[in-house]
Every structure is written in structure tokens, then in C-alpha cells.
C-alpha positions in Angstrom: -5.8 0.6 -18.4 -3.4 1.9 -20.4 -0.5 3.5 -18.5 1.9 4.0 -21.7 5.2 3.3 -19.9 7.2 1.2 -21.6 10.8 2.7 -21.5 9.6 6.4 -20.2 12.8 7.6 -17.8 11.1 7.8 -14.3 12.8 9.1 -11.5 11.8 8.0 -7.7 13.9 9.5 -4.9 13.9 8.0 -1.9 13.6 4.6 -3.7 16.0 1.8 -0.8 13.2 0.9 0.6 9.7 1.5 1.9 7.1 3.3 -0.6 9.9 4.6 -2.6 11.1 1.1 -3.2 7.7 -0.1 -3.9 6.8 2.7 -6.3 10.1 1.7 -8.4 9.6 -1.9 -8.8 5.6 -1.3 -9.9 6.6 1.7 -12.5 9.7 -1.4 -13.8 6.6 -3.4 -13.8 4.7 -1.5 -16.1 8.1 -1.4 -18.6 9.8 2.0 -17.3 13.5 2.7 -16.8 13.8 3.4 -13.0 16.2 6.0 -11.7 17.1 4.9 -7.6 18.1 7.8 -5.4 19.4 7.0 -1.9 21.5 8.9 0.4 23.2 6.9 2.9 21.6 3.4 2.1 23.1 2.1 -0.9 23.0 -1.3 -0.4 19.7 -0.7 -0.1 18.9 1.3 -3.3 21.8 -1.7 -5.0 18.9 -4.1 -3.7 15.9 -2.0 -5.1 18.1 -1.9 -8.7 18.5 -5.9 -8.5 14.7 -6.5 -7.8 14.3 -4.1 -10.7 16.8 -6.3 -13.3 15.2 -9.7 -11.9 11.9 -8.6 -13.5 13.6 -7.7 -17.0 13.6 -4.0 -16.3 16.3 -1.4 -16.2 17.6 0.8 -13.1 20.1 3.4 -12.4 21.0 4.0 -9.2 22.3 8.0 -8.1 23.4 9.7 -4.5 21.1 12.3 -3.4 21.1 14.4 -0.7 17.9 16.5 0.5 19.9 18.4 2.4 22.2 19.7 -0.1 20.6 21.3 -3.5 24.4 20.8 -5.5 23.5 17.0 -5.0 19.8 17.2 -6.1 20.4 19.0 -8.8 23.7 16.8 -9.8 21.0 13.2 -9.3 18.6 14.9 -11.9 21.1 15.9 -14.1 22.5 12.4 -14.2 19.6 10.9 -14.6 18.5 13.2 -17.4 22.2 12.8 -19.7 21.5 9.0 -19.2 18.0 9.0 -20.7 18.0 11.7 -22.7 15.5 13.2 -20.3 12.9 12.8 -17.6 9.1 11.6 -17.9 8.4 10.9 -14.7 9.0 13.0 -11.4 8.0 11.2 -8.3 9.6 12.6 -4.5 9.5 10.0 -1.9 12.6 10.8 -0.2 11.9 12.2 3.2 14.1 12.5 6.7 12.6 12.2 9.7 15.3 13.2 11.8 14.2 14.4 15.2 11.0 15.5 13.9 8.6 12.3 14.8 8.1 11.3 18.8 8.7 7.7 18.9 9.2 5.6 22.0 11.5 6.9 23.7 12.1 9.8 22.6 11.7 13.1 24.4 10.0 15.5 22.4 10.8 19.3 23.6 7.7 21.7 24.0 7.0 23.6 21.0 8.6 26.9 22.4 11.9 25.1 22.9 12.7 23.8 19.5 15.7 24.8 18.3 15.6 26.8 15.4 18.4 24.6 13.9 15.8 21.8 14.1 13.2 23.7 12.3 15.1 24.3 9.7 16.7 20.8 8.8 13.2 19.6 9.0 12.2 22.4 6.5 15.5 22.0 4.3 14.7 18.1 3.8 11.4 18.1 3.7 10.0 21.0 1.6 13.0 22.7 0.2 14.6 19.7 -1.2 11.6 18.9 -3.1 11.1 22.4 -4.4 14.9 21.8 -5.9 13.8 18.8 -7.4 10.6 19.8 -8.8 12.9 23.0 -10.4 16.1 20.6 -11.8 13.8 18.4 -13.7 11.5 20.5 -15.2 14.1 22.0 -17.4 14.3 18.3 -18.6 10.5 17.3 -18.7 8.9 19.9 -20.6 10.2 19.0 -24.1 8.8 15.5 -23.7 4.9 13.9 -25.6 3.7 13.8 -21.6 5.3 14.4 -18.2 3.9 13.6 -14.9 5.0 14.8 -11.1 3.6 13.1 -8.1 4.8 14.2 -4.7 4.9 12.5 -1.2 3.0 14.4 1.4 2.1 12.4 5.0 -1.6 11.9 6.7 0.2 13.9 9.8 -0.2 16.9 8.4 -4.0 16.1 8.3 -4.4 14.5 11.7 -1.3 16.5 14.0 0.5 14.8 16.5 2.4 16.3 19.6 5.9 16.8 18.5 5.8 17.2 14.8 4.3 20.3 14.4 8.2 21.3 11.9 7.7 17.8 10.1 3.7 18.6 9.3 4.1 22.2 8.6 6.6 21.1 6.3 4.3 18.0 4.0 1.8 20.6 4.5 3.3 23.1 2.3 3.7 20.8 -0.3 0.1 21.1 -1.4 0.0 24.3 -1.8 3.3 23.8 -3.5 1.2 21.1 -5.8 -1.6 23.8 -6.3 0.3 26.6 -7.7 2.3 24.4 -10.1 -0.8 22.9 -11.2 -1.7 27.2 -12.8 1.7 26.7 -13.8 2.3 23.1 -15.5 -0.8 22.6 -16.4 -0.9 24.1 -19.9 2.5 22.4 -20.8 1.0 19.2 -20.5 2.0 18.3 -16.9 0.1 16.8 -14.4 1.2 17.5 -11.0 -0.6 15.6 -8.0 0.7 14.9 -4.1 -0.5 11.5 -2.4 -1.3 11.8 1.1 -0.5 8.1 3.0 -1.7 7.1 6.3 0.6 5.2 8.3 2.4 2.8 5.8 3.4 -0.7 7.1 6.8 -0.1 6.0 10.1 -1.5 7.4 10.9 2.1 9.8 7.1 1.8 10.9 7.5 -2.2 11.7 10.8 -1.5 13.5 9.7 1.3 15.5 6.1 0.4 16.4 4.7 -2.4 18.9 2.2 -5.7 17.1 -0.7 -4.4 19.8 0.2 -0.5 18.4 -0.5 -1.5 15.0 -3.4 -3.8 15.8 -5.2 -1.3 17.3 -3.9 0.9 14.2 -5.7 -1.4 11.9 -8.9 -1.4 14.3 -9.5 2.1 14.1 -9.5 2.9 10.3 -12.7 1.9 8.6 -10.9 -0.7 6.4 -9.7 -2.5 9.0 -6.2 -2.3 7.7 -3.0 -0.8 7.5 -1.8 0.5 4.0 1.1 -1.4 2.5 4.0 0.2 0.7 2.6 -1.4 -2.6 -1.2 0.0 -2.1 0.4 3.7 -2.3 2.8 2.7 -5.2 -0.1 1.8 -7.0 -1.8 5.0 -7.1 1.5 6.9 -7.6 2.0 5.2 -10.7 -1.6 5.3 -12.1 -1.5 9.1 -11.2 2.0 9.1 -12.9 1.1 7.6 -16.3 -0.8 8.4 -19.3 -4.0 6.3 -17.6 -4.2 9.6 -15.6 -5.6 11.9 -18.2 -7.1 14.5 -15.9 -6.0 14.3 -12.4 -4.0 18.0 -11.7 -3.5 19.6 -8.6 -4.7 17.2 -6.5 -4.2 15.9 -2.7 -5.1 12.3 -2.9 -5.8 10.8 0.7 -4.6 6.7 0.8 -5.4 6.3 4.8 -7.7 3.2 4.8 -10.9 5.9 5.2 -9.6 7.6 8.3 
């Protein structure tokens, strides 16, 4: 499988750890220059960069804040003077905030969320990837190929009591992914969203108890968990040139649930 990476400029928000991390070091892997975004953990985004160089690849790391569209659009156009452009769009950045129940953690009844809360979850979720989406398409459509892959969650499939700002939210990215699709598609960009069940990544292992996760495992038809490196993979196959005809799509990563 030809994936045709070798020195394209990819961009991966979200990249100091977890899938975004993950999705990084596979696209360095395949011979990419890796922009890092981060927010508040730069020593984690530094690490990501480091794990990037000790492979022989290249990495630039750039602030990036979801809730603030001056610093998205800033990160891209960084990134872009640096390369010369950007092939590769792919949005894992995400804050949870307030918006998952976790153990805990009293969740107020639907009726009493404060609209403040909606719309921080909104703002970071969905509107800062609808600013990134718009900053680096002024930069991708001059290029041979261009690929966007977004980050969507399995919660907006299944629900959960608590979340209902935080699914409407990755929800509204698909349709998001649809309507670009009518609208990228001629230019020669291929727009997808990958849907992950619950990842085994380092804020799932610190928040969630071995007997949670074991029964997790249980009840999904594959018996396990993803891992951060299972969705990377797809993210890069569906952000490549081995993706020829992929457009518009919600792909489901969730061990069959």
C-alpha cells in the first residue's frame, strides 16, 4: 500500500499525547513532516516531537488554542510559511471540560446546564474545528492531493447521561464532513471523520477502574479495547494517497460495538 508521504506537511492538533500523539508518530513513520499542536501540555507535545526525531523524521511543534480562533488560525499559518503549505489536515484536539461524568463528578440535570457550559463545549469542540478546517484550506488546495480527517467520538453514537453538549457537539461534525465532501470533493480533497470507541489512552487509564475496563473489553465483540495506535492507523491510511476514494465518510473504530 502506497501511502505517498514522504515529506508531505501534515498537520495533527491535539498531537501531546493519546490518539493525537499516536497519529503523529505513524504519519513520521510513513516519511511526513509532523506539525504538533498542544495547548497547555508542552512538554508533552516537546515529547511527541522527540519520539518523532528518534525515528529520523521531522516535527514542529505550535500553541493552539480551541477556544480561541486568533490562535488556530495563527498554528496553521505557522505551520503553512514553514512548509510551504499543508497536505494533510487531521483534528484530534478535543476538551473535555465538564462535559463527561466521571467518578465523582456530579453531573447537573439537563435543564440546569448552564448556558456558559454549552457553549465552551460547543466553542472547543465543533467551532474550533470549523476554524481549522477554514485556515488550512486556503493553504491545501494548491497542492497534487490534500486529505482532511476529523476526530468525532462513539458517544455521539451510543449517549451517555451527562454529555448530551459534548455529543451534540462530535455529532455535528459529520454533518460538517458531509457537506464539505459536495464542496471539496471536486478539488481533489478527501474529507472523512473517524468515529473511536473508547480508546485506551492515558486520560481513559487515569480516570477508569482495571474491572471498568475489563468488563469494557468483555462487552465489544472483539474482545478488546482500541489502542491509540489502532485509530492512528486508519487516520493515516484514510489521510494518504492509499485512500483513493473514501469521501464523506463516518468510519466506526469501536471493536464491533
Amino acid at each position: 500500500m502506497k501511502t505517498d508521504l514522504t515529506d508531505k506537511a501534515v498537520l495533527v492538533t491535539g498531537a501531546s499525547r493519546g490518539i493525537g500523539r499516536a497519529t503523529a508518530l505513524a504519519y513520521a513513520a510513513e516519511g511526513a513532516r509532523v506539525a504538533i499542536t498542544y495547548h497547555s501540555d508542552e512538554a508533552g507535545a516537546k515529547e511527541t516531537a522527540e519520539q518523532v526525531a528518534a525515528t529520523g523524521g521531522t516535527a514542529l511543534v505550535v500553541r493552539y488554542d480551541l477556544a480561541d480562533p486568533d490562535s488556530i488560525h495563527a498554528a496553521v499559518t505557522t505551520v503553512a510559511e514553514h512548509w510551504g503549505g499543508i497536505d494533510v489536515l487531521v483534528a484530534c484536539a478535543m476538551e473535555w471540560g465538564d462535559a463527561i461524568p466521571r467518578p465523582g463528578r456530579e453531573m447537573p440535570a439537563f435543564e440546569d446546564v448552564p448556558p456558559a457550559q454549552w457553549r465552551r463545549v460547543l466553542t472547543t469542540s465543533l467551532d474550533a474545528v470549523i476554524h481549522t478546517v477554514q485556515a488550512a484550506l486556503s493553504r491545501m488546495r494548491d497542492r497534487d492531493w490534500s486529505r482532511i480527517v476529523l476526530l468525532g467520538a462513539g458517544l455521539a453514537d451510543t449517549g451517555m447521561v451527562g454529555a448530551g453538549a459534548y455529543g451534540a457537539a462530535k455529532s455535528g461534525l459529520y454533518g460538517l464532513v458531509r457537506s464539505l465532501a459536495w464542496e471539496l470533493g471536486p478539488a481533489g480533497i478527501l474529507v472523512n471523520l473517524v468515529v473511536p470507541g473508547q480508546t485506551l489512552t492515558e486520560n481513559v487509564l487515569a480516570h477508569a477502574s482495571p474491572r471498568f475496563l475489563e468488563n469494557k473489553a468483555k462487552s465489544l465483540p472483539s474482545g478488546r479495547m482500541n489502542t491509540p495506535e489502532d485509530v492512528a492507523r486508519v487516520i493515516v491510511f484514510l489521510g494518504s494517497a492509499a485512500n483513493g476514494n473514501v469521501h464523506g465518510e463516518a468510519l466506526r473504530i469501536t471493536g464491533g460495538l
